[in-house]
TIVO-2410 file (N, C-alpha, C; in nm, 3 decimals):
# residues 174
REC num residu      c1      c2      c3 atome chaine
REC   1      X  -4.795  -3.240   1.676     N      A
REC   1      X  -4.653  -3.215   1.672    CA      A
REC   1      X  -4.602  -3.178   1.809     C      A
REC   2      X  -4.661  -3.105   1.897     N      A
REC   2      X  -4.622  -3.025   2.007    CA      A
REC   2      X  -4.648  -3.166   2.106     C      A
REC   3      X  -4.731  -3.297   2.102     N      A
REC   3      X  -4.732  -3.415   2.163    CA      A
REC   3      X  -4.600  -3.473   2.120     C      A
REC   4      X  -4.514  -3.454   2.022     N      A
REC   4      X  -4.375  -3.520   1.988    CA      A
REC   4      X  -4.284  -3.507   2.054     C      A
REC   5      X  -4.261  -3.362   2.042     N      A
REC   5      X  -4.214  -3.298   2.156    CA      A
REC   5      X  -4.196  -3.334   2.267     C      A
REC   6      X  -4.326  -3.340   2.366     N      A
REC   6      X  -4.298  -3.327   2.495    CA      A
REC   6      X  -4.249  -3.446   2.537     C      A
REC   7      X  -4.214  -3.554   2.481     N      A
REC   7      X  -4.128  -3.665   2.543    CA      A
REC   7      X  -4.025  -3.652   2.495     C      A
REC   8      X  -3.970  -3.537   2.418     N      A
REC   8      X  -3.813  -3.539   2.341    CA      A
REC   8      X  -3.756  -3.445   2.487     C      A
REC   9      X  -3.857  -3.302   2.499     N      A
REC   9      X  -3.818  -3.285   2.596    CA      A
REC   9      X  -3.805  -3.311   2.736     C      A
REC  10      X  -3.877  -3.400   2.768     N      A
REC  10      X  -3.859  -3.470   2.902    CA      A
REC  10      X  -3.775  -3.604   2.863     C      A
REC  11      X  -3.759  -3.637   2.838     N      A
REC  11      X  -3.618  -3.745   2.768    CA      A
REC  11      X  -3.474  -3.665   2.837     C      A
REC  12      X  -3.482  -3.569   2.756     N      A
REC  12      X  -3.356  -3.476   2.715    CA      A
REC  12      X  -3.338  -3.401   2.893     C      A
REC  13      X  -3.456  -3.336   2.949     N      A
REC  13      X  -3.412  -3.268   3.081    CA      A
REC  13      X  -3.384  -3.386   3.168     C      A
REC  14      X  -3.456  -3.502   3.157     N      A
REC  14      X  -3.409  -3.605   3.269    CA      A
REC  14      X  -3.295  -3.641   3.230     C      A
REC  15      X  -3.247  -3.692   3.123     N      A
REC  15      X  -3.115  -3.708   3.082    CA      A
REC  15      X  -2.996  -3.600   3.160     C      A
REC  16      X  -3.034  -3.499   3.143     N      A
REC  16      X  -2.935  -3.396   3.154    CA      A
REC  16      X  -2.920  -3.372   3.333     C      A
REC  17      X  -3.046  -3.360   3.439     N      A
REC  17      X  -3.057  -3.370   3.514    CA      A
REC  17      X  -3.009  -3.503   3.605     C      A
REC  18      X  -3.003  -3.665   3.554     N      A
REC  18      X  -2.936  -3.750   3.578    CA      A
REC  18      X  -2.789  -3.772   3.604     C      A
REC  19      X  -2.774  -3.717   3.456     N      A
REC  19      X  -2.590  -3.739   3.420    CA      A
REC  19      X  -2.522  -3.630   3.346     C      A
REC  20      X  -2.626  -3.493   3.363     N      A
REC  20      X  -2.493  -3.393   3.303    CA      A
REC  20      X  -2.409  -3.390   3.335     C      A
REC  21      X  -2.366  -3.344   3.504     N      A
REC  21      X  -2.255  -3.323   3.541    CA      A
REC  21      X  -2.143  -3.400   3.496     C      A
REC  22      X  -2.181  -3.528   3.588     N      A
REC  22      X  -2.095  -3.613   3.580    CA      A
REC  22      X  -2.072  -3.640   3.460     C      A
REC  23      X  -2.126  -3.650   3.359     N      A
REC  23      X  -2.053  -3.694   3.173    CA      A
REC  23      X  -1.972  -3.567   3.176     C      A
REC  24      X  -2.041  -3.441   3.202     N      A
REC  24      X  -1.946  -3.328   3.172    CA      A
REC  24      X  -1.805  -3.334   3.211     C      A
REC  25      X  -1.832  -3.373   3.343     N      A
REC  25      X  -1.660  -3.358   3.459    CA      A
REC  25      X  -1.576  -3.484   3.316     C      A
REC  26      X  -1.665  -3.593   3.285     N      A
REC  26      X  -1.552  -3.675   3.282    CA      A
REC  26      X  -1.530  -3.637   3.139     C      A
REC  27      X  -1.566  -3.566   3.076     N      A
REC  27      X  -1.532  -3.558   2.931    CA      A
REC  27      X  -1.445  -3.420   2.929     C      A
REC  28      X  -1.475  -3.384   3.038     N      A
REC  28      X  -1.387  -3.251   3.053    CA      A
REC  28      X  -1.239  -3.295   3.088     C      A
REC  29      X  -1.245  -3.411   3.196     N      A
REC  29      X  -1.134  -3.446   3.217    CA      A
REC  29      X  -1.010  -3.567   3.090     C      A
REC  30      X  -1.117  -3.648   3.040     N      A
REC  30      X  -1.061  -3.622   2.905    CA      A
REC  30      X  -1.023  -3.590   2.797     C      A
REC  31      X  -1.074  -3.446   2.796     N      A
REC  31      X  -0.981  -3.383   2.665    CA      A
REC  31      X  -0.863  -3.287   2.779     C      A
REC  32      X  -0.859  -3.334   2.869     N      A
REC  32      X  -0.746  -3.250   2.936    CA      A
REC  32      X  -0.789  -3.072   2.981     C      A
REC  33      X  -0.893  -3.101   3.031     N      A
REC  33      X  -0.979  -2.970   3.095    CA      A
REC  33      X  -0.991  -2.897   2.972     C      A
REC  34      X  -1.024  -2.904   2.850     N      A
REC  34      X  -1.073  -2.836   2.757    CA      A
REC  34      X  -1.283  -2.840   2.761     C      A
REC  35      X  -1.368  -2.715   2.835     N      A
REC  35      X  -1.470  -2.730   2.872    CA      A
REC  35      X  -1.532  -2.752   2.776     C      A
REC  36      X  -1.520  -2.661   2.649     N      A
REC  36      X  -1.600  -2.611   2.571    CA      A
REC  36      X  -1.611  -2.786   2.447     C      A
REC  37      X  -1.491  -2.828   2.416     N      A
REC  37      X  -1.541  -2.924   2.367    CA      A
REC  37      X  -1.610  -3.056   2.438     C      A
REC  38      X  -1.570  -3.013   2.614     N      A
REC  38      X  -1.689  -3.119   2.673    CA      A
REC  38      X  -1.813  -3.123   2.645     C      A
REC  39      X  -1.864  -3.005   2.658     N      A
REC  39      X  -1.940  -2.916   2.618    CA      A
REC  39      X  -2.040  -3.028   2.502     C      A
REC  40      X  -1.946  -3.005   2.357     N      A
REC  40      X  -1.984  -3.045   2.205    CA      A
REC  40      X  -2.006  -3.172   2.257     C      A
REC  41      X  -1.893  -3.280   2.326     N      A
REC  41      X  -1.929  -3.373   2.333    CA      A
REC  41      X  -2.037  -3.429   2.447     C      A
REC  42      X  -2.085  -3.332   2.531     N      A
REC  42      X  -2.211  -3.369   2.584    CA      A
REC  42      X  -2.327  -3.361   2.486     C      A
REC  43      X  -2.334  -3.282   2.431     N      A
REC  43      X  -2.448  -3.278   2.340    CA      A
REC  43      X  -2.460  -3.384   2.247     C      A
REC  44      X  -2.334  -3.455   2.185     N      A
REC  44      X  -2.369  -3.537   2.112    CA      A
REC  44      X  -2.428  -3.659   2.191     C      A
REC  45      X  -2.335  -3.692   2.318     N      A
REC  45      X  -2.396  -3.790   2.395    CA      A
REC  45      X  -2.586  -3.794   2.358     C      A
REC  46      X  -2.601  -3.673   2.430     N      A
REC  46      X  -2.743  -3.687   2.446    CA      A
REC  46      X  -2.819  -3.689   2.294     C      A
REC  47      X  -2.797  -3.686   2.205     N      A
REC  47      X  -2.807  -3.716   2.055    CA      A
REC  47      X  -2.845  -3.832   2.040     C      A
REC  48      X  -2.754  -3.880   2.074     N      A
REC  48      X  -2.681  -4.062   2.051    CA      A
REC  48      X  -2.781  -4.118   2.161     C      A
REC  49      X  -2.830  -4.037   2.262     N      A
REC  49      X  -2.921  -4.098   2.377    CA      A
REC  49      X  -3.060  -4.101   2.283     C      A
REC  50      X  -3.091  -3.990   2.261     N      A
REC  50      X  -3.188  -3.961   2.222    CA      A
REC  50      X  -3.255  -4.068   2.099     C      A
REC  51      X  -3.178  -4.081   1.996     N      A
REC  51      X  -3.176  -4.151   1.954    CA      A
REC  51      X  -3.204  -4.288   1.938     C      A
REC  52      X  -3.156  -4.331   2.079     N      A
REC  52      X  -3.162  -4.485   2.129    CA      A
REC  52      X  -3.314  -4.462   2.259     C      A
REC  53      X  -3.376  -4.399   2.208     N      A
REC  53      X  -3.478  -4.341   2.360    CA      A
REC  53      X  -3.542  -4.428   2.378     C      A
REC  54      X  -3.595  -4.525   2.309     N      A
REC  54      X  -3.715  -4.651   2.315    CA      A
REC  54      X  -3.587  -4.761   2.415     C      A
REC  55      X  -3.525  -4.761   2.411     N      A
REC  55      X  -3.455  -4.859   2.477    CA      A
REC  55      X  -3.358  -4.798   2.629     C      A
REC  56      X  -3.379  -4.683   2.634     N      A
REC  56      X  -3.299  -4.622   2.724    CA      A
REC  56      X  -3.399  -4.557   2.835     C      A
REC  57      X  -3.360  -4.594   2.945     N      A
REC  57      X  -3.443  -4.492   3.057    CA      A
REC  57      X  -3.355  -4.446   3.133     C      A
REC  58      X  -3.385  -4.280   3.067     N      A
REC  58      X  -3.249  -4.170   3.102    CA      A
REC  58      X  -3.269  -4.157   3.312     C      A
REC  59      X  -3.315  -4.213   3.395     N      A
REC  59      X  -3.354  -4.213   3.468    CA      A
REC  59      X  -3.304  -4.320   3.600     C      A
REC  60      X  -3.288  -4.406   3.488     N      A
REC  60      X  -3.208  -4.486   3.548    CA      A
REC  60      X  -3.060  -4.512   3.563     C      A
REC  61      X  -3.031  -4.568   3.652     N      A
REC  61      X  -2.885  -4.607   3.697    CA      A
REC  61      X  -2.776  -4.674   3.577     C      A
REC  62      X  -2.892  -4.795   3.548     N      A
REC  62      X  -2.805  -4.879   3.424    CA      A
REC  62      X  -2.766  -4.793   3.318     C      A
REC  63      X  -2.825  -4.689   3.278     N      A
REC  63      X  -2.788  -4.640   3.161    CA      A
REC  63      X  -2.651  -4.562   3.183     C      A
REC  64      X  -2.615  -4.566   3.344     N      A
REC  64      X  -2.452  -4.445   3.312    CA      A
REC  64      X  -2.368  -4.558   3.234     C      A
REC  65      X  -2.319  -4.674   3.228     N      A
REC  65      X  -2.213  -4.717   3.202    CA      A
REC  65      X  -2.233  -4.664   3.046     C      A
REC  66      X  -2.386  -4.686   3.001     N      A
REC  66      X  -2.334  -4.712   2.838    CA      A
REC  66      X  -2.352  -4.541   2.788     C      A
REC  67      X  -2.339  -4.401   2.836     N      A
REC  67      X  -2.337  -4.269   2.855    CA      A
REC  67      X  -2.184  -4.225   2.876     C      A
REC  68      X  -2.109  -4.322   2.983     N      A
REC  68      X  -1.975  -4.333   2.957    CA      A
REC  68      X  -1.898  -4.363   2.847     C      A
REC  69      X  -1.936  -4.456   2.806     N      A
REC  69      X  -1.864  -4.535   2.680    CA      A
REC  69      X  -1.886  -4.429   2.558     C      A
REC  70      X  -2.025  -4.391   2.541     N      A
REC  70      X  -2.023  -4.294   2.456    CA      A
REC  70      X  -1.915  -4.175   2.449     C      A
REC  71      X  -1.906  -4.143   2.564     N      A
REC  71      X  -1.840  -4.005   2.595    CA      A
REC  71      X  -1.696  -4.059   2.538     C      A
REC  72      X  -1.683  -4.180   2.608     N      A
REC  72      X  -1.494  -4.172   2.574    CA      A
REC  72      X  -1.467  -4.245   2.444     C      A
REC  73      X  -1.567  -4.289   2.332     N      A
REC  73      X  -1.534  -4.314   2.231    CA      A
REC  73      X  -1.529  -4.180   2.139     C      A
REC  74      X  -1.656  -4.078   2.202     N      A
REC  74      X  -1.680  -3.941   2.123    CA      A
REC  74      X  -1.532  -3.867   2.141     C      A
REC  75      X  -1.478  -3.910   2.269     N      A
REC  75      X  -1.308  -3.819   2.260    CA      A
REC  75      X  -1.206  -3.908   2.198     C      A
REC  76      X  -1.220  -4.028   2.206     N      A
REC  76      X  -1.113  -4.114   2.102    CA      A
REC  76      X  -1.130  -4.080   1.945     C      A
REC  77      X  -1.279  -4.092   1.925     N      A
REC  77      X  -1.308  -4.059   1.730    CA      A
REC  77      X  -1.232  -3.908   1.750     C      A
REC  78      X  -1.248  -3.795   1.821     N      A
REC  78      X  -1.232  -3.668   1.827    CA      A
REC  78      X  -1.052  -3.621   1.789     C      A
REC  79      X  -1.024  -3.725   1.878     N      A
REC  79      X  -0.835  -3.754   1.865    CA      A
REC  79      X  -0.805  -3.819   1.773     C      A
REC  80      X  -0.842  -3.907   1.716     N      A
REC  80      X  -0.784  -3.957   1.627    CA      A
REC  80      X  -0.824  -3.894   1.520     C      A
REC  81      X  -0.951  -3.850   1.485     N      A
REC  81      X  -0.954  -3.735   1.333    CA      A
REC  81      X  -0.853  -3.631   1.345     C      A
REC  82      X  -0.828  -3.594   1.477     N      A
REC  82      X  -0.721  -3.444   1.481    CA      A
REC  82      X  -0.617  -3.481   1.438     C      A
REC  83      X  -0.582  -3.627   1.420     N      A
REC  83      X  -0.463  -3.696   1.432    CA      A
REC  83      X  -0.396  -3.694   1.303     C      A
REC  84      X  -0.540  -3.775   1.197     N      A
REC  84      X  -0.553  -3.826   1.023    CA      A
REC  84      X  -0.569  -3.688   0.963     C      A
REC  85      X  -0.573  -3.584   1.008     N      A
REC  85      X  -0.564  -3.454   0.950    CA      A
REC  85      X  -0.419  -3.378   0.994     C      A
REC  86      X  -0.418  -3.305   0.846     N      A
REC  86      X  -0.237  -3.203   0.845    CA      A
REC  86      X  -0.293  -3.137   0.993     C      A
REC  87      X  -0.208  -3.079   1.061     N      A
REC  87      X  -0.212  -2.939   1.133    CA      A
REC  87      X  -0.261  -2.810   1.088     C      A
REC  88      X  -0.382  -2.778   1.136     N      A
REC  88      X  -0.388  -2.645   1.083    CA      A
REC  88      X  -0.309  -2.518   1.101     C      A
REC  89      X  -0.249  -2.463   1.008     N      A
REC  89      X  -0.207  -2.379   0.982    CA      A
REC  89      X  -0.237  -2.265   0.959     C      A
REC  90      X  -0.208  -2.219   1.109     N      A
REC  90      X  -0.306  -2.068   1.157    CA      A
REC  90      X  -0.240  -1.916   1.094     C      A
REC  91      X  -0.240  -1.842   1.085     N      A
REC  91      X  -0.225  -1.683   1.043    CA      A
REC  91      X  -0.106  -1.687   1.129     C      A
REC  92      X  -0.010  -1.647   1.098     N      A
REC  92      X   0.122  -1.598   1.220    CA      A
REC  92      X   0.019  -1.470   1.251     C      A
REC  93      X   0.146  -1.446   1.380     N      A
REC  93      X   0.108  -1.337   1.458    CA      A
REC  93      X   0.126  -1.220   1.352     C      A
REC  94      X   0.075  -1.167   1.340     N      A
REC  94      X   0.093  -1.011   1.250    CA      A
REC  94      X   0.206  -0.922   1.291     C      A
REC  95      X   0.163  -0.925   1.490     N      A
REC  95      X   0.251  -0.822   1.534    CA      A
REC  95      X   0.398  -0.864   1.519     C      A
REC  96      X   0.437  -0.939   1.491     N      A
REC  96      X   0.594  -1.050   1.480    CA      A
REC  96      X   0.657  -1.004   1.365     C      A
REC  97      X   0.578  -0.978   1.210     N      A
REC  97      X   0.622  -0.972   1.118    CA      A
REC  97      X   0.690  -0.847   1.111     C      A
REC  98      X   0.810  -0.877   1.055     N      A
REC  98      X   0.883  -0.743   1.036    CA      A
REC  98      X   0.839  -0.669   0.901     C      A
REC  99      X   0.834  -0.512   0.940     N      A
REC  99      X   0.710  -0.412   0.847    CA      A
REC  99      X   0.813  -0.369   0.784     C      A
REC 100      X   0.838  -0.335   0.641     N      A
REC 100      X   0.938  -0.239   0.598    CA      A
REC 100      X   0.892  -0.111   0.616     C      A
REC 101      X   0.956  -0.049   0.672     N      A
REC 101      X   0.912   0.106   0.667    CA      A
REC 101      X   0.972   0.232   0.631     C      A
REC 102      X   1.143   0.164   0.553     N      A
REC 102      X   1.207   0.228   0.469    CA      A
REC 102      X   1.307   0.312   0.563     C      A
REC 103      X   1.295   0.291   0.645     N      A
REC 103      X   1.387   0.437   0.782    CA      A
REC 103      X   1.510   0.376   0.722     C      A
REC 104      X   1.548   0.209   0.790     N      A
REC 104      X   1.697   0.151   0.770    CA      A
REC 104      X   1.720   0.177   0.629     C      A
REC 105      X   1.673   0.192   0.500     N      A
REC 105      X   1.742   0.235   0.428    CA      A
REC 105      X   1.740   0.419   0.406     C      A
REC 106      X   1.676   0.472   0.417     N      A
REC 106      X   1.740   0.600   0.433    CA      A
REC 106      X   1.863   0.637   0.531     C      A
REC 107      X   1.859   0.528   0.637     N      A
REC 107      X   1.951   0.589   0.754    CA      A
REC 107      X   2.105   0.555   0.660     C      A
REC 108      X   2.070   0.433   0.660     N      A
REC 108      X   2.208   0.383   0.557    CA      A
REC 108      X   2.209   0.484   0.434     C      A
REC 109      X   2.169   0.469   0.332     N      A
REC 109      X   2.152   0.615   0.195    CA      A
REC 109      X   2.255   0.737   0.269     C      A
REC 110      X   2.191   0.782   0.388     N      A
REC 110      X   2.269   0.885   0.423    CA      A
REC 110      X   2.391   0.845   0.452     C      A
REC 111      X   2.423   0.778   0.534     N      A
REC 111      X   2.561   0.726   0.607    CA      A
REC 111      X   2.651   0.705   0.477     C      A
REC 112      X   2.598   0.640   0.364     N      A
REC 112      X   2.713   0.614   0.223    CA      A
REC 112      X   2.730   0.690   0.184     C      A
REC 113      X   2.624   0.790   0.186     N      A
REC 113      X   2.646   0.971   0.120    CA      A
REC 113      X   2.767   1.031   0.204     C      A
REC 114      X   2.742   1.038   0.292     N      A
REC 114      X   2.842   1.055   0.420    CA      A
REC 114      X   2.960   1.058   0.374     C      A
REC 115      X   2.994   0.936   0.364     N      A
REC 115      X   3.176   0.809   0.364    CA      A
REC 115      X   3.187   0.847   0.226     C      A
REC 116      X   3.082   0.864   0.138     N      A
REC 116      X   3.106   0.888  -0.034    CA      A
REC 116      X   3.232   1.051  -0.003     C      A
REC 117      X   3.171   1.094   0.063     N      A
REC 117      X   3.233   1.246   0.064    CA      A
REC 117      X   3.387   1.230   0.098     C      A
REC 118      X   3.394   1.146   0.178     N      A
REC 118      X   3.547   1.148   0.231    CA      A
REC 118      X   3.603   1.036   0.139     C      A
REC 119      X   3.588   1.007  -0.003     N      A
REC 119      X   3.655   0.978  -0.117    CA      A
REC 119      X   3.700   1.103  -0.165     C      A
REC 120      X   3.824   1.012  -0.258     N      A
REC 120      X   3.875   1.127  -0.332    CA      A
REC 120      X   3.782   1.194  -0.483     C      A
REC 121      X   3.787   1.310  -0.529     N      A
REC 121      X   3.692   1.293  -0.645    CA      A
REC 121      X   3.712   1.179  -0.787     C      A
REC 122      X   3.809   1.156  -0.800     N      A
REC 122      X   3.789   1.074  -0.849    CA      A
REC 122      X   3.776   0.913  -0.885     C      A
REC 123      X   3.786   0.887  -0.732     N      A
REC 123      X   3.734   0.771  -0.660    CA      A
REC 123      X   3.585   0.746  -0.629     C      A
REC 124      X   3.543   0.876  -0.608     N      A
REC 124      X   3.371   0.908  -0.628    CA      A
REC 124      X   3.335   0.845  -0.760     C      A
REC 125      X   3.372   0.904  -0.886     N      A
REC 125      X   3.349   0.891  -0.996    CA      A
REC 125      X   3.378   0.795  -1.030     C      A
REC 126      X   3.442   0.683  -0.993     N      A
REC 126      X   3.462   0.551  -1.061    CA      A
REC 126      X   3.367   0.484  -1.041     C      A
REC 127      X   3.358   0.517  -0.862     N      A
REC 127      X   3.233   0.374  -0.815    CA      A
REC 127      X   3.147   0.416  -0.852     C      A
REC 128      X   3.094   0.558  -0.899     N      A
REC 128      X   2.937   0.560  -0.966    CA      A
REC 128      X   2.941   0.508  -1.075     C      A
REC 129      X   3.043   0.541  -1.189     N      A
REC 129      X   2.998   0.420  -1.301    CA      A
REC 129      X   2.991   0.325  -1.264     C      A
REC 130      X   3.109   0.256  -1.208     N      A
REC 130      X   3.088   0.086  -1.219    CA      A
REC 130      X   2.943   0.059  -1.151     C      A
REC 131      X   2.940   0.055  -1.003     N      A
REC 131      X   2.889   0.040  -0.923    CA      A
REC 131      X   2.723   0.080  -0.889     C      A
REC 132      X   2.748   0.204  -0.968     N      A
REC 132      X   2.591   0.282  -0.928    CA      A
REC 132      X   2.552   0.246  -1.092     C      A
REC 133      X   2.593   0.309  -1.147     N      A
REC 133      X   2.533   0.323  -1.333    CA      A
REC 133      X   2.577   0.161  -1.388     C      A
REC 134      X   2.633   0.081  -1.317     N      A
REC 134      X   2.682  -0.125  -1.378    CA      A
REC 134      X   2.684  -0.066  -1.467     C      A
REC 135      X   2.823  -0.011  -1.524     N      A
REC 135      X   2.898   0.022  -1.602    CA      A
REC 135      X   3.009  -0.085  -1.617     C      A
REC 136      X   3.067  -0.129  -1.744     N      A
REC 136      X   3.172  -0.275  -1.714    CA      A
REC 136      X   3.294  -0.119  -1.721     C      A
REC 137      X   3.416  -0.249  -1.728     N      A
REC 137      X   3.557  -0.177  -1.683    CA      A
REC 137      X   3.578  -0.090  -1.826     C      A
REC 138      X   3.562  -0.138  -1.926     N      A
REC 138      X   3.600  -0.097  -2.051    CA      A
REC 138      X   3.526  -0.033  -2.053     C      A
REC 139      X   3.323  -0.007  -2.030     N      A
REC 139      X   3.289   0.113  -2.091    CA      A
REC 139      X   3.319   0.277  -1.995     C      A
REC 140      X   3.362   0.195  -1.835     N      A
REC 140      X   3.393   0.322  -1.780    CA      A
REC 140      X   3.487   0.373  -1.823     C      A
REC 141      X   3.654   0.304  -1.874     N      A
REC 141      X   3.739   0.353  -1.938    CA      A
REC 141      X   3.742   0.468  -2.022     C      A
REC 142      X   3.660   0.434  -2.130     N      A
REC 142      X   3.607   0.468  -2.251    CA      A
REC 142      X   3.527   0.628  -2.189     C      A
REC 143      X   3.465   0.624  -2.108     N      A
REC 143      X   3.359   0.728  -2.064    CA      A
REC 143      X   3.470   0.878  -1.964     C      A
REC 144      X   3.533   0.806  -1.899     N      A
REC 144      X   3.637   0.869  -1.851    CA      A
REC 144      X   3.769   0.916  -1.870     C      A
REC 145      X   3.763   0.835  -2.025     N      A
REC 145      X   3.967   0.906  -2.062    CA      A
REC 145      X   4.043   0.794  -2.029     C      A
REC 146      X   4.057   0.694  -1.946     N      A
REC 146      X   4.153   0.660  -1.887    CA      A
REC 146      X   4.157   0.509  -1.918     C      A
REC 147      X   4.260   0.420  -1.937     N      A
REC 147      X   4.282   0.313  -1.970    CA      A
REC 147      X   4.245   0.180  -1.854     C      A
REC 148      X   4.187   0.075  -1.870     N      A
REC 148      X   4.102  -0.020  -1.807    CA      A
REC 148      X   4.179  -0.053  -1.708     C      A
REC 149      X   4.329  -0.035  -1.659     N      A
REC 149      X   4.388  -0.096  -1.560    CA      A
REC 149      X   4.384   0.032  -1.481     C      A
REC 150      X   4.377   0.139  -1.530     N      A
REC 150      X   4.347   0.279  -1.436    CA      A
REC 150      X   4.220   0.277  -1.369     C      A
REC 151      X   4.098   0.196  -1.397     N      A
REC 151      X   3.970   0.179  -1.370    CA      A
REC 151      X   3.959   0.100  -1.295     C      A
REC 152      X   4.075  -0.016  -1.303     N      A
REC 152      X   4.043  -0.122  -1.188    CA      A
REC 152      X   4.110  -0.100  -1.082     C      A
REC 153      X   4.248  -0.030  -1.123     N      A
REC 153      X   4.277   0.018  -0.979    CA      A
REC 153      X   4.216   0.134  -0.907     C      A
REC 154      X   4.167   0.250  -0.972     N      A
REC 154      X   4.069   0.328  -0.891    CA      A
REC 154      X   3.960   0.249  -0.811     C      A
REC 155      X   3.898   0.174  -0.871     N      A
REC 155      X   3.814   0.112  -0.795    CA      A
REC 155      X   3.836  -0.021  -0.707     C      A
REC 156      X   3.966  -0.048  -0.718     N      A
REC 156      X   3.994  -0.157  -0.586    CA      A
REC 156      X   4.030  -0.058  -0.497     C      A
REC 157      X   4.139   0.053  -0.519     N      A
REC 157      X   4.123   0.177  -0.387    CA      A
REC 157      X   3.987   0.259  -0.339     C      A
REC 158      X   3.923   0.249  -0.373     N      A
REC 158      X   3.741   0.318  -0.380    CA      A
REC 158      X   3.688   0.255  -0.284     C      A
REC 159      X   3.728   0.130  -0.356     N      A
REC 159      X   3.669   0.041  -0.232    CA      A
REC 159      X   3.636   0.043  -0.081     C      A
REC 160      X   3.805   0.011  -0.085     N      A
REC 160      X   3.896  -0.013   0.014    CA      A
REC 160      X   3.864   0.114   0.090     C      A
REC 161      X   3.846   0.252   0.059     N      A
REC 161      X   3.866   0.339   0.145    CA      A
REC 161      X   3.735   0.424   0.136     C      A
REC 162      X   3.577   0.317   0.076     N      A
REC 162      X   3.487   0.366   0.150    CA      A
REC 162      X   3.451   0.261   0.203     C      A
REC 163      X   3.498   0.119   0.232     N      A
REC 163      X   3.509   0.060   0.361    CA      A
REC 163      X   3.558   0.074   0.427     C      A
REC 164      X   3.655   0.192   0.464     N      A
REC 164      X   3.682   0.189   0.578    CA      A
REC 164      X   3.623   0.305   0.639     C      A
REC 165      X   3.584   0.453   0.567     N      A
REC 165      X   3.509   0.498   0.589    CA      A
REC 165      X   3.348   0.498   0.651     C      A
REC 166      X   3.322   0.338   0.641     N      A
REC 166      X   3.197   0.370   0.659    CA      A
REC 166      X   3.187   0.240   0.808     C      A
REC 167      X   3.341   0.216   0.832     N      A
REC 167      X   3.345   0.085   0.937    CA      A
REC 167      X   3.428   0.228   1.010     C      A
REC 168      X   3.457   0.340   1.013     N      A
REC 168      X   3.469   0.415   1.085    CA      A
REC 168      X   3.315   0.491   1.145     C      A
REC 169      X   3.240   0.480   1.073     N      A
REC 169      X   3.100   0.535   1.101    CA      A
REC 169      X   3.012   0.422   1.170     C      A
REC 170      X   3.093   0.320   1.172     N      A
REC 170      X   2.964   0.146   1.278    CA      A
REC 170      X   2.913   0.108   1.220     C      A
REC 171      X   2.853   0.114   1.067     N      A
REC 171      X   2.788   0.083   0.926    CA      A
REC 171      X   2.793  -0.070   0.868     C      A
REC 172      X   2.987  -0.129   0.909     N      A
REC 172      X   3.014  -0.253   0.867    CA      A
REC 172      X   3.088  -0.280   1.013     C      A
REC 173      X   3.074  -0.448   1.003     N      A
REC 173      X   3.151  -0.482   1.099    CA      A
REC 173      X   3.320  -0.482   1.046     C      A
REC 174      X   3.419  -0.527   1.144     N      A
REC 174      X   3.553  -0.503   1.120    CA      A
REC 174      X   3.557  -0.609   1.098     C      A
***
């Protein structure tokens, strides 16, 4: 077994000693200075050499042309599979994603608490039924004493004057 060997490895160092570089530079220079897959595709070269070893003498001259050809068909098959395949679709950046961390709504919570105060009381009390408790017009009526057109106009003024309350505080735009 160890006699099998020693012509795989003297195959393989003369090979590499012949035409590493140079397959390297040029496979490097066709994937567009990417080393590491020159790299992959040197190794297969010498695969594909290896392979063909009874007919190849890594030693000789004649063999660069057909060491070339290998190389730039190994980066054409390489491009064109990248090609017949979707895009991989990597992890976004993590740090990019926006984190909820609940501040913007407490900051706001407070600020409506705020503008709630500078209602009248019973402008307070409308928009919490309707609005906070989705209460309809008739059952706030009903809950409060007061007849359904008294409910809708409290709460179109409610409105109105904790928007402006709270576009006095920078909260909404104008």
């Amino acid at each position: 077994m160890a006699e099998a060997a020693q012509p795989t490895e003297e195959f393989l160092r003369a090979l590499y000693e012949q035409h590493g570089s140079v397959l390297l530079r040029f496979a490097t220079r066709l994937l567009g200075g990417d080393w590491h897959r020159a790299e992959d595709v040197l190794q297969e070269v010498a695969i594909r050499a290896w392979h063909h070893a009874a007919d190849l003498d890594p030693t000789a001259e004649t063999v660069r042309p057909w060491l070339f050809t290998v190389v730039r068909n190994l980066v054409i098959d390489g491009y064109r599979a990248r090609q017949s395949r979707p895009p991989e679709a990597g992890d976004p950046d993590m740090t990019q994603l926006p984190v909820p961390d609940g501040v913007d709504h407490a900051l706001t919570t407070q600020v409506v608490v705020d503008a709630m105060r500078d209602l009248a009381p019973f402008q307070r009390e409308v928009l919490l039924h309707v609005h906070y408790m989705g209460r309809s017009v008739n059952q706030t009526a009903k809950v409060l004493g007061v007849p359904p057109g008294t409910v809708k106009s409290r709460t179109y003024y409610a409105t109105r004057a904790l928007r402006e309350a709270l576009q006095s505080r920078g909260l909404l735009a104008g």
